[in-house]
N, C-alpha and C positions, 0 to 999 in steps of 0.2 A: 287304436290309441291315438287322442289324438295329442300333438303337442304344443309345448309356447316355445317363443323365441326370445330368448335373456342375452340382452348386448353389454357388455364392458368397457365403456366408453372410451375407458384413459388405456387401454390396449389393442382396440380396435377387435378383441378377438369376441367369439361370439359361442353361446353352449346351450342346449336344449335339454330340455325339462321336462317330463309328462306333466298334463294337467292335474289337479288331485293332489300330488304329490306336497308336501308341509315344510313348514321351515326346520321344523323337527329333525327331517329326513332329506334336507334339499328341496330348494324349489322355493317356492314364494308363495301358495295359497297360504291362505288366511284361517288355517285349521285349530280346532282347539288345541292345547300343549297338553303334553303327556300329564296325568295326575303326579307323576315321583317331582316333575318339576316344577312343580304347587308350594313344595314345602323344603325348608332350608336343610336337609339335609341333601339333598341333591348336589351342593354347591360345596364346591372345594374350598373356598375362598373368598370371604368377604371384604367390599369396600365401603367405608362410610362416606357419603356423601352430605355435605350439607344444604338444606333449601336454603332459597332464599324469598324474601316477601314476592320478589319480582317475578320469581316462578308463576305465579296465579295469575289469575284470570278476574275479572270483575265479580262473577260470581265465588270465588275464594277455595277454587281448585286448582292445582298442579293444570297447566296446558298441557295437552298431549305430545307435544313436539319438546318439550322439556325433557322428557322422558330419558329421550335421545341423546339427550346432554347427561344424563345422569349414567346412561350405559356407555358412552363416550368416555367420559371424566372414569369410570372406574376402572377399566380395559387399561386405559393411559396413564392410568397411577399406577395398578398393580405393575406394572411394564417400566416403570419409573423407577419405583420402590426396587425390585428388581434389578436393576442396575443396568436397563436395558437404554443406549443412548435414542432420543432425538434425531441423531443423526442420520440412524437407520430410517429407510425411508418404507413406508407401508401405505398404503391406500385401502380406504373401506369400498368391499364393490359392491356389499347387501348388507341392509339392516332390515329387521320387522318389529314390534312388541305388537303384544295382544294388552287391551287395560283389562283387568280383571278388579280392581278398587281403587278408590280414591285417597290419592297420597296429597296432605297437605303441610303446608309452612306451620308452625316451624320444627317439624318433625323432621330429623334425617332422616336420610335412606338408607339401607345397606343392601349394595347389590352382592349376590351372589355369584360366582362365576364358574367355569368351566368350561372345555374348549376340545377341540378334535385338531389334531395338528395335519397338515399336508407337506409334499418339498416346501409351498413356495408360499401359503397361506396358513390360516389360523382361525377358524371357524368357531367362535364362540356361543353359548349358550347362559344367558343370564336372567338370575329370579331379583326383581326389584321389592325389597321388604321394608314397609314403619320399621321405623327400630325398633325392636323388640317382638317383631309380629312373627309367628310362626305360617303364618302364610300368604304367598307373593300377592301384591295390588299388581305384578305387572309381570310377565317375560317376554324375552327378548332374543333375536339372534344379533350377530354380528359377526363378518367374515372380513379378518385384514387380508390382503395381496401384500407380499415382501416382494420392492421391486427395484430395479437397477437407474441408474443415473438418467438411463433413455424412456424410464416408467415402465419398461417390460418387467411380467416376472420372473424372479431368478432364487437359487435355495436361501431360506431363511437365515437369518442370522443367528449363528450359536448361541449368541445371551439369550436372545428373543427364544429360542427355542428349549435353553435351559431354565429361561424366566415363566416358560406356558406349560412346558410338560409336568408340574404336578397338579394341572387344575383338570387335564388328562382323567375321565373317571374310567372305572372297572367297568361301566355296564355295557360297552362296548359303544358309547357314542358313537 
């Protein structure tokens, strides 16, 4: 088997991956996303997000790196909305999306969410939808670290963890 090497920059520590292996499931290849997480029932929890003109691109599509902003900004509301503070300190240590269609201005978004908890992280799983669209232009992972004054990680904070555990699904994420 062979494997990669995944570094953590702002921890210094370091964890390996088989190659193959999806974001699905861990890891970082670039695999297709399960078909359940195509369509908005998958998703605990939605956040509207609004475009703006400035999202696009000369040709009059969403940039791809906008995306990012769009599963950022809803992670960070739901977590807000929630009652969870600012204070707590969290660092992203992986993101990925696959684009599967083209989302444009001035349509919102509404991302989807749901998440896998850990001690000391929060691995989420997110379907980016047109309003109204029953199935995703986009998914996405994102994985916070909850970490200490010194940037090490250390256990989650009770809001943040009462604020993520219903996006928690049954199918055993």
């Amino acid at each position: 088997m062979r494997l990669v090497l995944l570094a953590a920059t702002y921890t210094g520590s370091v964890a390996v991956a088989p190659t193959g292996s999806t974001p699905w499931g861990g890891g970082q290849a670039a695999a297709k996303p399960p078909r359940d997480l195509l369509c908005r029932s998958a998703y605990a929890r939605f956040e509207t997000i609004q475009t703006r003109w400035n999202d696009m691109d000369a040709q009059g599509h969403v940039n791809n790196a906008v995306y990012y902003n769009y599963i950022d900004d809803a992670v960070n509301l739901h977590l807000a909305r929630s009652g969870v503070s600012n204070e707590i300190r969290r660092f992203t240590s992986e993101n990925s999306c696959r684009y599967l269609r083209q989302l444009a201005w001035p349509t919102p978004v509404e991302v989807g969410l749901r998440c896998r908890l850990g001690r000391a992280s929060a691995a989420y799983q997110l379907g980016l939808f047109a309003k109204g669209a029953e199935e995703a232009s986009a998914v996405g992972t994102f994985t916070h670290v909850y970490v200490d004054e010194r940037g090490k990680p250390c256990t989650m904070d009770p809001s943040a963890r009462a604020a993520l555990g219903p996006l928690v699904p049954d199918d055993g994420l």
